[in-house]
C-alpha positions as CSV (number, residue, x, y, z in Angstrom):
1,X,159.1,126.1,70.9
2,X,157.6,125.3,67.8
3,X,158.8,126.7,63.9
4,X,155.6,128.4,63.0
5,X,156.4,126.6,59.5
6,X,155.0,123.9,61.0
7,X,151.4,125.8,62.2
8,X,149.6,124.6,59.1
9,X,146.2,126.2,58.0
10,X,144.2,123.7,60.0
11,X,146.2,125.1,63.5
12,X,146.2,128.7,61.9
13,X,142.4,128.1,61.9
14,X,142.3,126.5,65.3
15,X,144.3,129.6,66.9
16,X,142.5,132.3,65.1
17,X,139.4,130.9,67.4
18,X,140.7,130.4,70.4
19,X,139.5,132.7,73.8
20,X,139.5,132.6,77.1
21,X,136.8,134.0,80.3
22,X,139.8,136.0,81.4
23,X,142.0,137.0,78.4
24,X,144.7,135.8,76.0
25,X,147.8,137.4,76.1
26,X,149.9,137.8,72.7
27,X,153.6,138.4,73.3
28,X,155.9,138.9,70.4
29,X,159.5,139.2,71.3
30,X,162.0,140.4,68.4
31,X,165.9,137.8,69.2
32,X,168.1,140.1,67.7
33,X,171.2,138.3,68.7
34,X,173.9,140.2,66.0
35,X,173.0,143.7,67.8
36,X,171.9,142.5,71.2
37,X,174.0,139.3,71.7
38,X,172.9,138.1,75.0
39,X,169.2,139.9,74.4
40,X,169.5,142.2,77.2
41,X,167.8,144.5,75.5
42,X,164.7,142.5,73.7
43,X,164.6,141.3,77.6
44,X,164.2,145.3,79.5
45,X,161.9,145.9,76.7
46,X,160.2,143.0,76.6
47,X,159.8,143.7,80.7
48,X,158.2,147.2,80.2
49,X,156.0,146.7,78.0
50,X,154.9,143.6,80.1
51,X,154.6,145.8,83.3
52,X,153.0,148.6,81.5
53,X,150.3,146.2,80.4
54,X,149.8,145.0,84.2
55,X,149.6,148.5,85.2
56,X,146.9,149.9,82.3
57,X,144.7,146.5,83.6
58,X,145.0,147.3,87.1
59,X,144.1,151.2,86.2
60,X,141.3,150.3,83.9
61,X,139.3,147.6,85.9
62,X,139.9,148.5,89.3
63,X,138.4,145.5,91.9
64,X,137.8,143.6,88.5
65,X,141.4,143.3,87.9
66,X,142.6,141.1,90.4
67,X,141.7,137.6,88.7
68,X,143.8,139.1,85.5
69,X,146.0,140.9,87.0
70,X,147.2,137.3,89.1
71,X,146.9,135.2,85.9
72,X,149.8,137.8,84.3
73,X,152.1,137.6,86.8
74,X,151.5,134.1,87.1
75,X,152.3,133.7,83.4
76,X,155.8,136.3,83.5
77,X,158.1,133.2,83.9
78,X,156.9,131.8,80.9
79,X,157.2,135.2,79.4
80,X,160.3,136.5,80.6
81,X,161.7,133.0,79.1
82,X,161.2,134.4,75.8
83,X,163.6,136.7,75.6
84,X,166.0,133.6,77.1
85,X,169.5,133.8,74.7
86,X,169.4,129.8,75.2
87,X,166.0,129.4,73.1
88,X,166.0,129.8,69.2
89,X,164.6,131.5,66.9
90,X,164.8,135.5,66.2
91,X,161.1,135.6,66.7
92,X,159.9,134.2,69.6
93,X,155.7,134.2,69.9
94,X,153.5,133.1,72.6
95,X,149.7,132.8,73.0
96,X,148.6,132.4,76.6
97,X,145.1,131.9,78.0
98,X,145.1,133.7,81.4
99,X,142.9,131.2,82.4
100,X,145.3,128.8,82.8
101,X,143.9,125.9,80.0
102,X,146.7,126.3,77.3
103,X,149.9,127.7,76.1
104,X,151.3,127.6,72.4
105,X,154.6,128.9,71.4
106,X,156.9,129.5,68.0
107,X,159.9,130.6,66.5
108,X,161.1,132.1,63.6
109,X,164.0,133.1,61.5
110,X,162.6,136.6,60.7
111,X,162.6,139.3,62.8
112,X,159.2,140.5,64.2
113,X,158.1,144.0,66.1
114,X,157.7,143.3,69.2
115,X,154.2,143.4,71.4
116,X,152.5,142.7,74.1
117,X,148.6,142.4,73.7
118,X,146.0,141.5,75.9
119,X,142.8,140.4,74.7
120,X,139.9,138.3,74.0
121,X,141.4,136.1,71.5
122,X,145.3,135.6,70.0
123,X,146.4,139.2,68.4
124,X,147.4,137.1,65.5
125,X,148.1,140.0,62.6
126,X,152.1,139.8,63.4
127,X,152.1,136.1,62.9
128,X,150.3,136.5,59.7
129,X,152.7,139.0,58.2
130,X,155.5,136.9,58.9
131,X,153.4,133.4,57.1
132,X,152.7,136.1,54.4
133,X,155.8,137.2,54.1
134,X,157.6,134.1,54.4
135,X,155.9,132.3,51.5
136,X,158.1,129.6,49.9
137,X,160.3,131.1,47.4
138,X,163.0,129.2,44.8
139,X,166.5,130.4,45.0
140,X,168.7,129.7,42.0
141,X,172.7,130.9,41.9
142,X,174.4,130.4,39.3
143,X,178.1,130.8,37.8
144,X,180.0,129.7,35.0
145,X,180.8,126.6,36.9
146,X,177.6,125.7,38.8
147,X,173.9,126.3,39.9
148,X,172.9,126.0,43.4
149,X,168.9,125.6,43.6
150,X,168.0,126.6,46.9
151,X,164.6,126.9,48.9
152,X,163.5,130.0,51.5
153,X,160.7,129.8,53.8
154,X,160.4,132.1,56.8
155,X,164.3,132.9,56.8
156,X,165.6,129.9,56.1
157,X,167.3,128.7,53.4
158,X,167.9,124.9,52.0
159,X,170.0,123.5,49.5
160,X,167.7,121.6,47.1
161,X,169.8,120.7,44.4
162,X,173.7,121.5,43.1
163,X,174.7,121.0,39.0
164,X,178.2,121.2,37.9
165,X,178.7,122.2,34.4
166,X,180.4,118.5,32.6
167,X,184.1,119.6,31.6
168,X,184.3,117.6,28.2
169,X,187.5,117.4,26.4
170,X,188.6,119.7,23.9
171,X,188.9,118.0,20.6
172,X,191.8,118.3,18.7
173,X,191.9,122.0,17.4
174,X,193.0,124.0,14.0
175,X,195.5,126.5,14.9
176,X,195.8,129.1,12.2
177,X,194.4,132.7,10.8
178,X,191.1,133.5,10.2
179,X,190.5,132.8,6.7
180,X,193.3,130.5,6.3
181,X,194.1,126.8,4.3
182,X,192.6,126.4,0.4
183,X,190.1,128.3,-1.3
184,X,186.6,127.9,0.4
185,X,188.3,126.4,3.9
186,X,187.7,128.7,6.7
187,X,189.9,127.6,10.1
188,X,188.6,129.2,13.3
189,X,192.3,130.0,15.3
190,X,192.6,127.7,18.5
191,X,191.3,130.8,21.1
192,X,187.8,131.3,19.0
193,X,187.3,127.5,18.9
194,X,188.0,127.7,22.9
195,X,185.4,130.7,23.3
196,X,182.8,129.2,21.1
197,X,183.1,125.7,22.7
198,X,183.1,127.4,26.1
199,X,180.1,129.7,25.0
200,X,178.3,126.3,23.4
201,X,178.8,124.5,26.9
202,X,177.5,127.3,28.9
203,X,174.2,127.8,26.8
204,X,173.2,124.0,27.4
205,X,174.4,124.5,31.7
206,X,172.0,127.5,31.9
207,X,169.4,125.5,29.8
208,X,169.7,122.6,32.4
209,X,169.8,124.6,35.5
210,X,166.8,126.2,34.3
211,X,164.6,123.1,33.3
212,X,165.6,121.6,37.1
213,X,164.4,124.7,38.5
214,X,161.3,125.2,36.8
215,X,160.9,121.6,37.9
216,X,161.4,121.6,41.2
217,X,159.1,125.5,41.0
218,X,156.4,122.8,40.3
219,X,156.9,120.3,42.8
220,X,157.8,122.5,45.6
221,X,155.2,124.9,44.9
222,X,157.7,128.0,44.8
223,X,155.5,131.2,44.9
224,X,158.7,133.0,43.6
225,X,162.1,132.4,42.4
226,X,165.1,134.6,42.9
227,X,167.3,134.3,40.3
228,X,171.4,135.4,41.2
229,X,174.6,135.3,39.1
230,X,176.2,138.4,38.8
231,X,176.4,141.0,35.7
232,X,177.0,138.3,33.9
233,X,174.4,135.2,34.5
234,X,171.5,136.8,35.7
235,X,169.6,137.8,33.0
236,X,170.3,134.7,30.4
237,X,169.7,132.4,33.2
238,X,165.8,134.3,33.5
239,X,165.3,134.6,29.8
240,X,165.6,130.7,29.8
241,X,162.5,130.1,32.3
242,X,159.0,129.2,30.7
243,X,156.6,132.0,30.3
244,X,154.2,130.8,32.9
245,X,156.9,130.7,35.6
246,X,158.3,134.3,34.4
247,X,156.4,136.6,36.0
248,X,157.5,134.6,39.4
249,X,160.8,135.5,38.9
250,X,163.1,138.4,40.1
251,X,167.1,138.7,39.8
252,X,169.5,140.8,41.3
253,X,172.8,140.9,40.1
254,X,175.6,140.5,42.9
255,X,177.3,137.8,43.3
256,X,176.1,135.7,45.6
257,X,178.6,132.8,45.5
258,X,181.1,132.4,48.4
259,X,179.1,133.8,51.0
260,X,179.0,131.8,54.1
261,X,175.5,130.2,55.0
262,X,174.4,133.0,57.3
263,X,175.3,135.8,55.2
264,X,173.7,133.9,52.5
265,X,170.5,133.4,54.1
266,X,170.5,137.2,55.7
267,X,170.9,138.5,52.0
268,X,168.2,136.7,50.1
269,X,165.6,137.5,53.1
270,X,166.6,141.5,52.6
271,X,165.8,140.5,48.6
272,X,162.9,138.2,49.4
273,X,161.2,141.0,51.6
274,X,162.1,144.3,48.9
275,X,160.3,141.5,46.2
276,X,157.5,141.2,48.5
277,X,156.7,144.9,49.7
278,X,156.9,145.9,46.0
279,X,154.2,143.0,45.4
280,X,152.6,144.4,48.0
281,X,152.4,147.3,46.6
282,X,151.2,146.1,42.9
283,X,148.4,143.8,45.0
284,X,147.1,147.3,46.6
285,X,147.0,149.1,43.0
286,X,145.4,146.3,41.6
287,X,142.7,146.0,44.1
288,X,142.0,149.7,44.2
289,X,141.9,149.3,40.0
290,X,139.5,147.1,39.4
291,X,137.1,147.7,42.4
292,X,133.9,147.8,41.9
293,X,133.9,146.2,38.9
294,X,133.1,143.2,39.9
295,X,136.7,141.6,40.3
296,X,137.0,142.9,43.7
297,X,135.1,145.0,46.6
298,X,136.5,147.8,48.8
299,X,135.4,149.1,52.1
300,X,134.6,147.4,55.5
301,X,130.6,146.8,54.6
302,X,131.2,145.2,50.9
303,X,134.3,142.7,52.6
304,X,131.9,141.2,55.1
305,X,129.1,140.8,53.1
306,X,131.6,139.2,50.1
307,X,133.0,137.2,53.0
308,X,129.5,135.9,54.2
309,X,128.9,135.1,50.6
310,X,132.7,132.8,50.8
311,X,133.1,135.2,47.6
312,X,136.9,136.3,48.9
313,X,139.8,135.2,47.2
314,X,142.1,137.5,48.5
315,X,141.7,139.7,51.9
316,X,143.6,142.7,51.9
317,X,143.4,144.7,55.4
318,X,145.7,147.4,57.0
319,X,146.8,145.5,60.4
320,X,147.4,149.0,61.8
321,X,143.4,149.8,61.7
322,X,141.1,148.1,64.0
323,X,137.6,147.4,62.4
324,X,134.5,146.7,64.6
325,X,130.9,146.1,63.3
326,X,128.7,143.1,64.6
327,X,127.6,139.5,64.4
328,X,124.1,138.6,63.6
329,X,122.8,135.4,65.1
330,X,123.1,133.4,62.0
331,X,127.0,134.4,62.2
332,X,126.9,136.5,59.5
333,X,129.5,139.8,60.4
334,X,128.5,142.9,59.4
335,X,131.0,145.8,59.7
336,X,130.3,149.5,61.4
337,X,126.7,150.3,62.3
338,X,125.2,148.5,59.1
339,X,122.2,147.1,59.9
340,X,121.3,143.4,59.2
341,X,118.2,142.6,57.2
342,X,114.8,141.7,58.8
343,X,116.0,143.6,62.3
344,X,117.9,140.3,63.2
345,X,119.4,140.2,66.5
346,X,123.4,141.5,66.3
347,X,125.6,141.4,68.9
348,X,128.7,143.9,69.0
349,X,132.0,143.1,67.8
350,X,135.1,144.7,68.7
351,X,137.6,142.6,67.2
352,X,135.5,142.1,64.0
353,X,138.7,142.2,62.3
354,X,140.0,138.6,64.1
355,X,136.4,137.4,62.4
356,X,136.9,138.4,59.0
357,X,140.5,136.8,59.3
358,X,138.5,133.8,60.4
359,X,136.2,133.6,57.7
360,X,138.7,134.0,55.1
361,X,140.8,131.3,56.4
362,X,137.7,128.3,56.7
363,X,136.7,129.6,53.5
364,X,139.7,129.1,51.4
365,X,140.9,132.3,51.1
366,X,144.3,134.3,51.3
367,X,145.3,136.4,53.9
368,X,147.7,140.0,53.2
369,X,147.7,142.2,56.1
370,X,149.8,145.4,54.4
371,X,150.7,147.9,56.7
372,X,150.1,151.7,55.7
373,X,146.8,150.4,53.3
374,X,144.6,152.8,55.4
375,X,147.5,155.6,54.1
376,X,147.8,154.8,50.5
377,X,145.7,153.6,47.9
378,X,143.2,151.7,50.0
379,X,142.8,155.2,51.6
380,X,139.1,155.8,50.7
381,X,137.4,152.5,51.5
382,X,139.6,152.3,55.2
383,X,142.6,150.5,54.2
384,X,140.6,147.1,53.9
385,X,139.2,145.3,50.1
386,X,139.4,141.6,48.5
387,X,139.9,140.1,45.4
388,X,136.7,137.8,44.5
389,X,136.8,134.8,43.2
390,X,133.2,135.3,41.1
């Protein structure tokens, strides 16, 4: 089983195109092993909805049904396996070709909802959120003492980089009142020469930790940076990032430090994800604000056609909706019953959502599937619009 981390846009690309004569079937099994320790319960479920799909094909194509209904239980081993407490990852994710030519599989550390789809081509929106989701993110948490830099992708989490603030040797010190020795001498007493020195020290640790970071935000190509040390550190250790880098990062104020690696990585996921549904959230406003004006397009017809154009910067679709349209013969998608110019040929397309995923990744462009677009802003163009890039 594969890390989908390792997937890269070029295997994205080659998955999103995949078929098969028969099928592909799209399992997505949610390894919850702190509820469900020996996963007998992702495994009954994972059963049902399994047999549930056999029974719906068997139903719905009658006589037709036998090659597919074969090629499933054929495939349930493999299946069944994924709900196995000896493999790893709390997502497990398979893509199968019912007709028997190939097989991919790939874990995660994040959880996933599970399905079972049967279909033309890979039901690939879950695996999208998660990539989406999982973006590369900066992690830094600081005390008095140190700085861990850390990086998260896809639940994960990897120590990049520890500094320990230098202990330097008090020199010797006054001792005395405030305001004491000859006229015009003013001696600081030994504990405000201890705090300043201490505060002095501190200033220069959070200045460091913040030029590695911002360093390593550069060369590691951070898409956000989580910023933790207590009531304390937080917010000077944020005020000392550059301005470009500021509006990538987010703090949160508990103390993170003594937390064992799991719990560590469990916490900053929960904080990754509430960061990244609230820039969810902004991404939908924003699209829904300037559409039409020529920074972005809303609605199924203007996507395709920015799309065919490779205008897209940034696809926005509600995962929950299923858009159809067609494709005309010169592979230009057209969305609903929208007609194609000149009374070209068009063929139907059911899963014209798969296609505009697929033009948006060979053209460059970013993928956000948001669930509950169709139900909030995005509620009058269908819960689908793009950013353009002219």
């Amino acid at each position: 089983m594969v890390g989908i981390e390792r997937l890269g846009e070029d295997g994205l690309k080659d998955l999103a195109q995949r078929t098969d004569e028969l099928g592909v079937l799209s399992v997505y099994v949610n390894a919850d092993f702190k509820h469900d320790p020996n996963l007998q319960a992702a495994g009954i479920d994972l059963k049902n909805r399994f047999r549930e799909l056999q029974r719906r094909v068997t139903e719905e194509a009658g006589e037709q049904s036998r090659p597919v209904a074969a090629a499933l239980e054929r495939l349930w081993p493999e299946v069944e396996s994924l709900a196995s407490p000896m493999e790893s990852g709390r997502s497990r994710i398979a893509f199968a070709a019912l007709g028997g030519g190939w097989v991919s599989r790939f874990e995660s550390a994040m959880p996933v909802s599970p399905r079972v789809v049967l279909d033309d081509g890979p039901f690939l929106h879950p695996l999208l959120e998660q990539l989406d989701q999982g973006r590369t993110a900066g992690v830094v948490i600081v005390s008095a003492d140190t700085a861990q830099l850390l990086e998260w992708r896809l639940g994960t989490l990897e120590l990049v980089r520890e500094l320990e603030q230098e202990y330097v040797e008090a020199p010797h010190e006054r001792s005395g009142q405030l305001g004491g020795g000859p006229p015009g001498q003013y001696h600081s007493p030994k504990r405000e020469q201890q705090k300043d020195r201490a505060r002095d020290r501190a200033d220069r640790f959070l200045d460091e930790a913040a030029t590695v970071a911002a360093g390593l935000a550069d060369q590691r190509k951070w898409e956000r940076i989580l910023v933790s040390g207590g009531d304390r550190w937080t917010s000077p250790m944020i005020e000392r990032f550059p301005q470009p880098l500021r509006g990538k990062v987010f703090g949160d104020s508990r103390v993170l430090t003594g937390l064992d690696d799991g719990s560590l990585a469990a916490t900053v996921t929960e904080l990754v994800h509430d960061y990244h549904n609230e820039h969810e959230r902004q991404l939908v406003e924003r699209v829904r604000e300037v559409g039409g004006s020529g920074a972005a397009v809303l609605g199924l017809s203007e996507v395709a056609q920015a799309l065919n154009a490779g205008r897209v910067d940034h696809l926005v679709y509600d995962p929950e909706v299923r858009y159809v349209g067609s494709v005309a013969a010169d592979g230009e998608l057209y969305g609903g019953d929208e007609v194609a110019p000149g009374g070209q040929e068009r063929k139907p397309e059911p899963r014209l959502t798969e296609r505009l995923v697929e033009r948006a990744l060979a053209t460059g462009a970013r993928v956000s599937p948001i669930e509950g677009a169709a139900d909030g802003a995005l509620q009058d163009s269908g819960g689908i619009a793009a950013l353009l890039r002219w």
